[in-house]
C-alpha positions in Angstrom: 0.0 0.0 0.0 1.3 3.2 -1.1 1.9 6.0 1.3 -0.2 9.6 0.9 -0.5 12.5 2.7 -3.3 14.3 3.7 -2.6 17.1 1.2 -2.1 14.6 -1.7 -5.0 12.7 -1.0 -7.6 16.0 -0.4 -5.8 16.9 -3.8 -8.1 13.7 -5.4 -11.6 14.4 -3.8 -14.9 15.8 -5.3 -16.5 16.3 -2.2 -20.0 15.0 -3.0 -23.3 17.2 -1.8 -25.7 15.4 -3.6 -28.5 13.5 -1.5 -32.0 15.2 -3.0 -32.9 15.9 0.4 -30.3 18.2 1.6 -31.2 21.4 3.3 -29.5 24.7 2.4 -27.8 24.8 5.7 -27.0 21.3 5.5 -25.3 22.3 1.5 -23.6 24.9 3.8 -21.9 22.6 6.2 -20.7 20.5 3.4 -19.3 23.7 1.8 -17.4 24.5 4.6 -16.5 20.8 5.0 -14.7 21.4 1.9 -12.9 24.2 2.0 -11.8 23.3 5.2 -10.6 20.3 4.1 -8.9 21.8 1.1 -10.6 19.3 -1.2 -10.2 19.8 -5.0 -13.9 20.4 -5.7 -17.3 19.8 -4.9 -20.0 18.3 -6.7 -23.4 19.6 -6.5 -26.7 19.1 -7.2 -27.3 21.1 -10.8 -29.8 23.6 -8.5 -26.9 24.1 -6.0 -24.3 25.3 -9.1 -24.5 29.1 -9.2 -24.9 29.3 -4.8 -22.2 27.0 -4.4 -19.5 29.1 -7.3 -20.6 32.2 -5.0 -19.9 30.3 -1.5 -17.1 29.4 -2.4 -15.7 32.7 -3.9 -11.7 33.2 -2.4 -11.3 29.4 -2.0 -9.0 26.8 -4.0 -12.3 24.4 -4.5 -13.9 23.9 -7.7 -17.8 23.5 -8.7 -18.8 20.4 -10.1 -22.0 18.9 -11.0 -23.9 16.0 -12.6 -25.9 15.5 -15.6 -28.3 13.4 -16.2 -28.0 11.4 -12.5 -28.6 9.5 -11.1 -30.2 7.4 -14.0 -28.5 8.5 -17.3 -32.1 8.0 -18.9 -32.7 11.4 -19.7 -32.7 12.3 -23.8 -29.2 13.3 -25.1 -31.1 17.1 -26.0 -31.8 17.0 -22.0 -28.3 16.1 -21.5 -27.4 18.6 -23.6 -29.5 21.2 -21.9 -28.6 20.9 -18.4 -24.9 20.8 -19.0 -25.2 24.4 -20.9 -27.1 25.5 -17.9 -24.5 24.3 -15.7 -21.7 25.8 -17.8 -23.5 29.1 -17.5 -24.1 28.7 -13.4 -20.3 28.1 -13.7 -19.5 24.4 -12.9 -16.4 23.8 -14.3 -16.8 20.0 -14.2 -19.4 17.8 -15.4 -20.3 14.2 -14.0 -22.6 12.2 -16.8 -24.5 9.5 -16.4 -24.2 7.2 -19.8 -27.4 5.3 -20.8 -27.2 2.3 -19.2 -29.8 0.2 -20.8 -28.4 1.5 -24.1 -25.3 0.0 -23.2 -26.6 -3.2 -21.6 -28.9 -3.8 -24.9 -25.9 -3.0 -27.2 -26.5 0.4 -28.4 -22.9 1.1 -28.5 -23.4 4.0 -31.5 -26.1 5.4 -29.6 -23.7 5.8 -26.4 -21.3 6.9 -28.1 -23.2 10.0 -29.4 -25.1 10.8 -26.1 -21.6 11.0 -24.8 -19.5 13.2 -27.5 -22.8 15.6 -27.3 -22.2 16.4 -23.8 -18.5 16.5 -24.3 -19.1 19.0 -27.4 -21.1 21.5 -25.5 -18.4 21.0 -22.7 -16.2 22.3 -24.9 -12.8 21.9 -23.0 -14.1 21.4 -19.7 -13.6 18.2 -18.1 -16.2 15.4 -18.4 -16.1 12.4 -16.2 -18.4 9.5 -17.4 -20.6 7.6 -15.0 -20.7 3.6 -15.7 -23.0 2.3 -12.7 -20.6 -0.2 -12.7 -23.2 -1.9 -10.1 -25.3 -2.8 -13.2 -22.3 -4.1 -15.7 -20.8 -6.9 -16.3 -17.0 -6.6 -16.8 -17.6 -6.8 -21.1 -20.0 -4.3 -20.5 -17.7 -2.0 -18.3 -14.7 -2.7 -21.0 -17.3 -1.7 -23.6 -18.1 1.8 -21.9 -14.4 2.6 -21.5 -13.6 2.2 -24.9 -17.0 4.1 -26.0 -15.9 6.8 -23.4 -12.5 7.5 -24.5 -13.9 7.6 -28.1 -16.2 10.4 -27.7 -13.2 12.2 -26.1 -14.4 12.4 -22.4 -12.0 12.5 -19.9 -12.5 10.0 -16.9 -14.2 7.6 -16.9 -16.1 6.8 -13.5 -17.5 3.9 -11.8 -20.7 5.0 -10.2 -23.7 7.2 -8.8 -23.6 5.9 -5.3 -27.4 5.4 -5.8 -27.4 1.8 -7.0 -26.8 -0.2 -4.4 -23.1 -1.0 -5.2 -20.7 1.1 -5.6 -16.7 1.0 -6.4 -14.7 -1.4 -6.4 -10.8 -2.5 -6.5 -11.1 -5.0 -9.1 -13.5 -2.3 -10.8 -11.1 0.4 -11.0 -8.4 -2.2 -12.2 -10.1 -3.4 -14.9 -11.2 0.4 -15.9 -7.6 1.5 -15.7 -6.2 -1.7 -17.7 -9.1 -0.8 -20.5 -9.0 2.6 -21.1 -6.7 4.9 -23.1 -3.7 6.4 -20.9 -5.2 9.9 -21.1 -8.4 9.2 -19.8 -8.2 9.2 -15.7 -10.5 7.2 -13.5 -12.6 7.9 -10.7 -13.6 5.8 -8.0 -17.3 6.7 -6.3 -19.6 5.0 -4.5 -18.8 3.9 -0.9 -15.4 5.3 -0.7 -15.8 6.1 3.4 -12.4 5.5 4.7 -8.8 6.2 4.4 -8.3 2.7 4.0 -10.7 2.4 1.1 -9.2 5.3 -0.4 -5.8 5.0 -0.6 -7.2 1.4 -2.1 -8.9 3.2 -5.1 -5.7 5.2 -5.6 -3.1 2.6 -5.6 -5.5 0.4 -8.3 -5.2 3.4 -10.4 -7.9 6.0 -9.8 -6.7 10.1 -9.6 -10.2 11.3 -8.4 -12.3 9.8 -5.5 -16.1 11.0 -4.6 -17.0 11.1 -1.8 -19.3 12.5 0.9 -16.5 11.1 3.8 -13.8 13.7 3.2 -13.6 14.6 7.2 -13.5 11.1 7.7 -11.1 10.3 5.5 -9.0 13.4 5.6 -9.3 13.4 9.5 -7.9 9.7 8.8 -5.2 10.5 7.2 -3.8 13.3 9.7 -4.0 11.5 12.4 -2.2 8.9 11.0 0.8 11.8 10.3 0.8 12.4 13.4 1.2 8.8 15.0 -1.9 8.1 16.1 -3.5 5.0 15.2 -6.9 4.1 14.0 -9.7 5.2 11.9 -12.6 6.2 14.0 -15.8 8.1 12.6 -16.1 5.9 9.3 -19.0 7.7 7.2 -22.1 5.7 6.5 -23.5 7.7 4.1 -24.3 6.4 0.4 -22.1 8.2 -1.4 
């Protein structure tokens, strides 16, 4: 197991503030978790985008947010839509969802397009493409990185955190080992711990989202520092 600091790892996270139900005080506490934390960005709900660019004015952290989640069933003109919206609120990184039952039925074309349309309207900014690998088989999975890196996105990304599974070692492996060198991957979905982390990062994923950063970062400080143990594991989905 590799050895990270606590700088190196907050360096990976998209601090995730997306469960339907949160409050706007609640968004706020997660905003501050973040720049407390130093994480590299958040990732909001689409409504959140413009509040949380504004919240966060004078800090290092990015906006992110997701399109098309947690299903990826929405029309590719939807898609379309709400990442132009989100470009305009200012998120400066979009999370897709692909079509899953396209891909599970074999619509590989179809994919394909839905992706390169949000990547076109991106237009430079980064797009990180959601698998559900929960739902895949591993020739599906090897399918959707190949389709991804095609329509010239730029992670690929195991999951929603909404489906009942969520990453995996083996997962992020065989994502890593399928995909084209320039295309990074990004382990989400029950990422909770340090230990879990720095698993995802030594199988090959540069990103991790997650809703645990305190945990996690909190983790890895007091591990620094000599003490041992990782108390306060998250439960949450995400």
């Amino acid at each position: 197991m590799a050895e990270y600091t606590e700088h190196e790892i907050a360096a990976t996270i998209d601090h995730a503030i997306l469960k339907p139900d949160l409050t706007r005080d609640e968004v706020n506490a997660e905003l501050d978790i973040a720049r407390e934390w130093g994480v590299f960005s958040v990732c909001v709900r689409p409504s959140d985008i413009a509040y949380a660019v504004n919240y966060l004015q004078g800090s290092s952290v990015a906006v992110g947010t997701v399109i098309g989640f947690p299903h990826g069933t929405t029309s590719t003109a939807a898609k379309v839509a709400e990442a132009q919206q989100a470009l305009e609120d200012g998120a400066t990184e979009l999370d897709m969802v692909l079509n899953i039952g396209w891909l599970r039925s074999g619509l590989d074309a179809e994919v394909e397009a839905d992706i390169r349309a949000v990547v076109d309207t991106a237009d430079g900014v980064i797009v990180k493409v959601i698998f559900e690998t929960a739902y895949l088989d591993d020739e599906q999975i090897v399918r959707a990185c190949a389709l991804t890196a095609a329509a010239g996105a730029d992670f690929v990304k195991t999951s929603t955190g909404f489906a009942g599974g969520g990453a995996t070692v083996d997962h992020i492996r065989l994502m890593r080992a399928n995909t084209d060198p320039r295309v990074q991957v990004k382990a989400s979905g029950g990422v909770r711990g340090l230990e879990s982390a720095i698993d995802m990062l030594d199988a090959g994923a540069t990103r991790l989202g997650t809703s645990a950063s305190s945990t996690i970062l909190g983790a890895a400080r007091r591990a620094a520092s000599g003490e041992s143990g990782e108390s306060g594991v998250d439960s949450s989905s995400y």
